[in-house]
Structures are given as structure tokens and as C-alpha cells.
C-alpha positions in Angstrom: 0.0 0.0 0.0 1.4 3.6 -0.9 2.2 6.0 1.8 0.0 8.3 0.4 -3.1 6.1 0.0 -6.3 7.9 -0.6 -9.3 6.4 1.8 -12.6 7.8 2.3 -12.0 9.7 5.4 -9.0 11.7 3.8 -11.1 12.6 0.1 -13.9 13.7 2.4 -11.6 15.7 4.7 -10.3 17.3 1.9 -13.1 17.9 0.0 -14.6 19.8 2.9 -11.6 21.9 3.4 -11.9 22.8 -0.1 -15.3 23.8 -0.4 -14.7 25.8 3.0 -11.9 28.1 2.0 -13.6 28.6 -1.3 -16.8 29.7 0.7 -14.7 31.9 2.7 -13.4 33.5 0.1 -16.5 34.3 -1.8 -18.4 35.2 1.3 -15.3 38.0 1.8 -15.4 41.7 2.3 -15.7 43.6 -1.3 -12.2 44.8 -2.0 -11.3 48.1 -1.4 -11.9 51.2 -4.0 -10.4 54.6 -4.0 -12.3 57.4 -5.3 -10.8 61.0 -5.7 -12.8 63.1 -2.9 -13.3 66.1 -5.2 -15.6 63.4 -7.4 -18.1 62.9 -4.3 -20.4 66.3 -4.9 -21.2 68.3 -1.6 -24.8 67.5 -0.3 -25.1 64.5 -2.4 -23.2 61.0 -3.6 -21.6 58.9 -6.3 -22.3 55.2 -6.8 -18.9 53.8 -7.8 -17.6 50.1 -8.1 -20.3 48.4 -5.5 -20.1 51.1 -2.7 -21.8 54.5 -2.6 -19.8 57.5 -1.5 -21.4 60.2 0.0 -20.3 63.9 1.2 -24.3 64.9 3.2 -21.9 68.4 4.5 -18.7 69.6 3.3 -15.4 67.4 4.4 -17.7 64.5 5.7 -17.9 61.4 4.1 -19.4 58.4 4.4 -19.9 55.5 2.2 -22.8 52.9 1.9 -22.4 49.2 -0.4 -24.7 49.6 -3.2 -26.8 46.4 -2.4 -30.8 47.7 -1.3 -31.2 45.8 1.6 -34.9 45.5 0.5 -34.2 42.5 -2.3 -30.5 42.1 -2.6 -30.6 44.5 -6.2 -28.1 47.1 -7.3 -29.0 50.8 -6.4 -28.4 53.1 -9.3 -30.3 56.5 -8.9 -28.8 59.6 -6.7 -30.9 62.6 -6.7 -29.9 65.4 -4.5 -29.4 64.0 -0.9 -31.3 60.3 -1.2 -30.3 57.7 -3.5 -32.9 55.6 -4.5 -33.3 51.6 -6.0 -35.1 51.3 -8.7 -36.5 47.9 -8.4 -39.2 48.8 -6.0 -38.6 52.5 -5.5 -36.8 52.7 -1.8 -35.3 55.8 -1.5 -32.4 56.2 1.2 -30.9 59.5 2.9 -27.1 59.7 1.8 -26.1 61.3 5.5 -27.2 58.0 7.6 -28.6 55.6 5.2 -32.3 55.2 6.3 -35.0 55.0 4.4 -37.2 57.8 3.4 -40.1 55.9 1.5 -40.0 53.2 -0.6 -41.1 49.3 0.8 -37.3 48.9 2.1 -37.4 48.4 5.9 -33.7 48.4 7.0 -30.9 51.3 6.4 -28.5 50.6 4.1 -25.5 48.5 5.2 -22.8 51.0 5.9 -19.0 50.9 4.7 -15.8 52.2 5.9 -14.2 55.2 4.6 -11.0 56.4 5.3 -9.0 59.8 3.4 -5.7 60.1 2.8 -4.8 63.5 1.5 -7.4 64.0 -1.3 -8.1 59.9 -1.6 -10.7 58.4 -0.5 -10.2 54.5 0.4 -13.9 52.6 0.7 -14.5 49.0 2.0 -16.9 46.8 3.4 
């Protein structure tokens, strides 16, 4: 018999481990994206690469993922200070993320933003 026989046990072992770092990895933060902060407008927000970026006063950021919490879909609308999914019409405030009217019940999940000089670093 080979030292390195294969039996049930070890292909099962090993097929788990498999399937767990694989999950893992999918099931991981979104990577990180860097936006210039002079492209997030004053009072209102930019939806860029999965997160939105928002600047509700002048020097504050804050940053959102893009998922509507309502359904799992993408939200693509900003108008003024709300952004809004256009699935089923939620519409969100950009300076907390709660919802303003729509059938959404939870605020949008929030991300962490950090500035280096005029960069703006966003991830989950």
C-alpha cells in the first residue's frame, strides 16, 4: 500500500476543506476602491464600483455598499441627498442611510471610509 493512499475519510476531509476556504473567500469583504474626494459632490453622492460615496456636508464622508437591503438589487439612482433603488422605488438619505419611503425596511449597510490627503479609500 502507498504512503499516500487515498481512503474515504482523507477525500472527504479534503473535500470539505476545499469547499470551505472557497466559501470563505467568496463570502469575503468587497475589496477596497479609491475614489478622488473632489468626485463625491457636496450634499449629495456617487455610486462607484459596489459602494456608494457620499459627502451629506462639506469634508464628511461616508460610504454605503450599493446592495438595497430591500431585495438584494443594485441601487443606481442619486438625486440630490437620497439615493434611490429602482426595483421597488426605496429611496435612502445619503447622510445616515435610512429610508425615506419606498417598501425597504432596514438602512443601508454601511462601509468604511477612510481619506488620505485627497483619496478616498472605501470597503466593506
Amino acid at each position: 500500500m502507498s504512503e499516500f493512499s487515498c481512503n474515504r475519510r482523507m477525500f472527504l476531509l479534503g473535500t470539505a476543506t476545499t469547499f470551505a476556504g472557497a466559501f470563505l473567500a467568496a463570502c469575503g469583504s468587497e475589496p477596497a476602491v479609491e475614489v478622488a474626494a473632489a468626485d463625491v459632490p457636496v450634499g449629495s453622492a456617487t455610486i462607484f464600483d459596489g459602494f456608494i460615496i457620499a459627502q451629506p456636508t462639506e469634508g464628511t464622508y461616508v460610504a454605503y455598499s450599493q446592495t438595497c437591503p430591500h431585495q438584494r438589487n443594485p441601487i443606481t439612482e442619486v438625486k440630490g441627498d437620497t439615493v434611490r433603488c429602482t426595483y421597488h422605488d426605496s429611496v435612502f438619505n445619503i447622510a445616515d442611510g435610512s429610508v425615506v419611503s419606498g417598501v425597504a425596511r432596514d438602512p443601508l449597510t454601511p462601509a468604511t471610509v477612510e481619506q488620505e490627503g485627497d483619496t478616498l479609500s472605501v470597503s466593506s
